[in-house]
Each structure stands twice: as structure tokens, then as C-alpha cells.
C-alpha positions as CSV (number, residue, x, y, z in Angstrom):
1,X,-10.9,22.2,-40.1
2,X,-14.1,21.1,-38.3
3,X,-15.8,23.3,-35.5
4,X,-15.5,20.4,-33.1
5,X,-11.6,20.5,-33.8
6,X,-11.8,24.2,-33.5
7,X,-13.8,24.1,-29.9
8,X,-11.7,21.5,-28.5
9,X,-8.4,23.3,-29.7
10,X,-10.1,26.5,-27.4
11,X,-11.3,24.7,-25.0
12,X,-7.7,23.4,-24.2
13,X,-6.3,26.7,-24.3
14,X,-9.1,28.3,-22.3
15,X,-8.6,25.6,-19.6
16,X,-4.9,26.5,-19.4
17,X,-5.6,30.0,-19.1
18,X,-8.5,29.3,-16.1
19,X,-5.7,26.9,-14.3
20,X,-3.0,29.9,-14.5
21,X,-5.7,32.1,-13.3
22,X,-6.5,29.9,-10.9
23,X,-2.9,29.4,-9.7
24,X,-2.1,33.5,-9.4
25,X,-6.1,33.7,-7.5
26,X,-4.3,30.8,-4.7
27,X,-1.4,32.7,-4.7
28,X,-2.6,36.2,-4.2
29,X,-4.1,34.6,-1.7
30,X,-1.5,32.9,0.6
31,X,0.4,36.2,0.1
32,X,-1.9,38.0,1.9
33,X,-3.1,35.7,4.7
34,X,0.5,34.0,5.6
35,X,4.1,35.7,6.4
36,X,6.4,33.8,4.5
37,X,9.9,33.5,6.3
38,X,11.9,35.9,4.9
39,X,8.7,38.7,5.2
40,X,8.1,38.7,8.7
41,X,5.6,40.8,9.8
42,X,3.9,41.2,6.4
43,X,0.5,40.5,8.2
44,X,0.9,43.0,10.6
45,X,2.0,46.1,8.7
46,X,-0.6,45.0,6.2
47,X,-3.1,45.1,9.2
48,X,-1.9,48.4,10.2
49,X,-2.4,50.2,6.7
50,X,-5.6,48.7,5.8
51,X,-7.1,47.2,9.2
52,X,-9.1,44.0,9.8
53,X,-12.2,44.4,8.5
54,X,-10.2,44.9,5.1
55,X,-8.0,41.9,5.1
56,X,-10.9,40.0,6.1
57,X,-12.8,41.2,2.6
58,X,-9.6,40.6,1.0
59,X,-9.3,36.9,1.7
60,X,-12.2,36.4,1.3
61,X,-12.8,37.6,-1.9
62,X,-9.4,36.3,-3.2
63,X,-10.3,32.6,-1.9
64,X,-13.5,32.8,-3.8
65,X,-12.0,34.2,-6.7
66,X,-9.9,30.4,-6.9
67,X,-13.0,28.3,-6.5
68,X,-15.6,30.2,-8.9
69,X,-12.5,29.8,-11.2
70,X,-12.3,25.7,-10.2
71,X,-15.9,25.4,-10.4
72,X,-15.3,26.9,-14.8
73,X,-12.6,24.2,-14.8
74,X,-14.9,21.8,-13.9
75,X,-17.8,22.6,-15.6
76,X,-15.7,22.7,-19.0
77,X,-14.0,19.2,-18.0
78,X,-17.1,17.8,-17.7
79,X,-18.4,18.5,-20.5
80,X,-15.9,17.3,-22.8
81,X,-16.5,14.1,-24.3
82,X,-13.8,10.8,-23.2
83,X,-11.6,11.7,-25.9
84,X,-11.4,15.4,-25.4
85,X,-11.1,14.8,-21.5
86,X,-8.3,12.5,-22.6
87,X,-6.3,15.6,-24.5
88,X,-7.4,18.2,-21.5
89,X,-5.7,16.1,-19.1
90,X,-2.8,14.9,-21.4
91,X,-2.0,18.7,-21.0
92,X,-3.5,19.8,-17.4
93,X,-0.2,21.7,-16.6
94,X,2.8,23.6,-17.7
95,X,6.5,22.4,-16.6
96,X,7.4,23.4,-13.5
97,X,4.0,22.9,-11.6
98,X,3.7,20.5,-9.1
99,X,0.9,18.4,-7.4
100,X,-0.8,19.9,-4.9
101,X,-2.4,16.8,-3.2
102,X,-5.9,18.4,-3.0
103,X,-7.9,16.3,-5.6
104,X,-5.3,16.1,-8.1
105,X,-5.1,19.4,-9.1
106,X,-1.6,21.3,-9.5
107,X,-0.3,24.2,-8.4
108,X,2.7,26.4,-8.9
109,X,6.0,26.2,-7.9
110,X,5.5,29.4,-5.9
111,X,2.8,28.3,-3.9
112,X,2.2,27.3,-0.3
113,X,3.5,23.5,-0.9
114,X,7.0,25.3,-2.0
115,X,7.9,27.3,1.5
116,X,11.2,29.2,1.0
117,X,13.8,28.1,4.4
């Protein structure tokens, strides 16, 4: 087995990792800054415990925690050559994600474009 088989064999895996990263940073992060339906008044009694000031470090920090993750994705993507970008993308998400409609990337099921009634 070559080295450039070996890399591109990691670099697949290493991009799925960074995606499901990615996906838990996102939804870390809409669980703190949005009530879903069923957990009303999250917000506030997280506002209460830990104040403003807190919350406001929190998402924050969470929200860049998703896009220094995107920006790896990106950086790796783009440095594969045609044919390794080919296999990266062939396998770009796990069953059960869906498209997010934000620059063709994919998110989980769980996630803000998936609201429980």
C-alpha cells in the first residue's frame, strides 16, 4: 500500500470525524441559544443560573467552535487532488443527515432544520 493511498484513506476518515464534530459544535450551539418546544423556558433558567454575560461567552465560543472546524474541512477539501475530492464527497455524510441549504453542507437530523411539533 502506497502513502498516497494511506493519506487519502485518513484524510477521508479525518474529514468524517471534523463534519461530526462540526455537527455536535452546531448543535451545542442551538441548544443553548433557542427553546425548543417542548423545553420552554430553557433560556431563561439557563439565564438565571449562569447570567448574561455567560451565555453570551457561551455562544459565542460554541458558534466559533463550528466554523474554525468548517474552515479544517475546507482547507483539507481543497487540497485534495480531483480524484480524491471525488471520493471525499462520494462519502461527505452518514445516513440519516440531511441538507442543510447553507452551501451544501449537511447537517444532523437533530438540528435546527428538524424542529420537534
Amino acid at each position: 500500500m502506497s502513502t498516497s493511498t494511506i493519506v487519502q484513506a485518513d484524510r477521508v476518515h479525518v474529514l468524517q470525524r471534523l463534519r461530526d464534530l462540526r455537527d455536535w459544535a452546531r448543535f451545542i450551539h442551538e441548544s443553548i441559544t433557542e427553546d425548543q418546544a417542548w423545553e420552554n423556558g430553557k433560556r431563561g433558567l439557563l439565564h438565571a443560573y449562569m447570567g448574561e454575560e455567560f451565555l453570551r461567552g457561551f455562544d459565542v465560543d460554541s458558534a466559533s467552535i463550528a466554523d474554525r472546524l468548517d474552515q479544517i474541512i475546507d482547507r483539507i477539501e481543497a487540497s485534495a487532488t480531483p480524484a480524491a475530492r471525488a471520493a471525499i464527497l462520494s462519502r461527505a455524510g452518514p445516513p440519516g443527515m440531511i441538507a442543510s441549504g447553507r452551501a451544501g453542507r449537511e447537517v444532523p437530523p437533530w438540528s435546527e432544520h428538524r424542529r420537534f411539533p
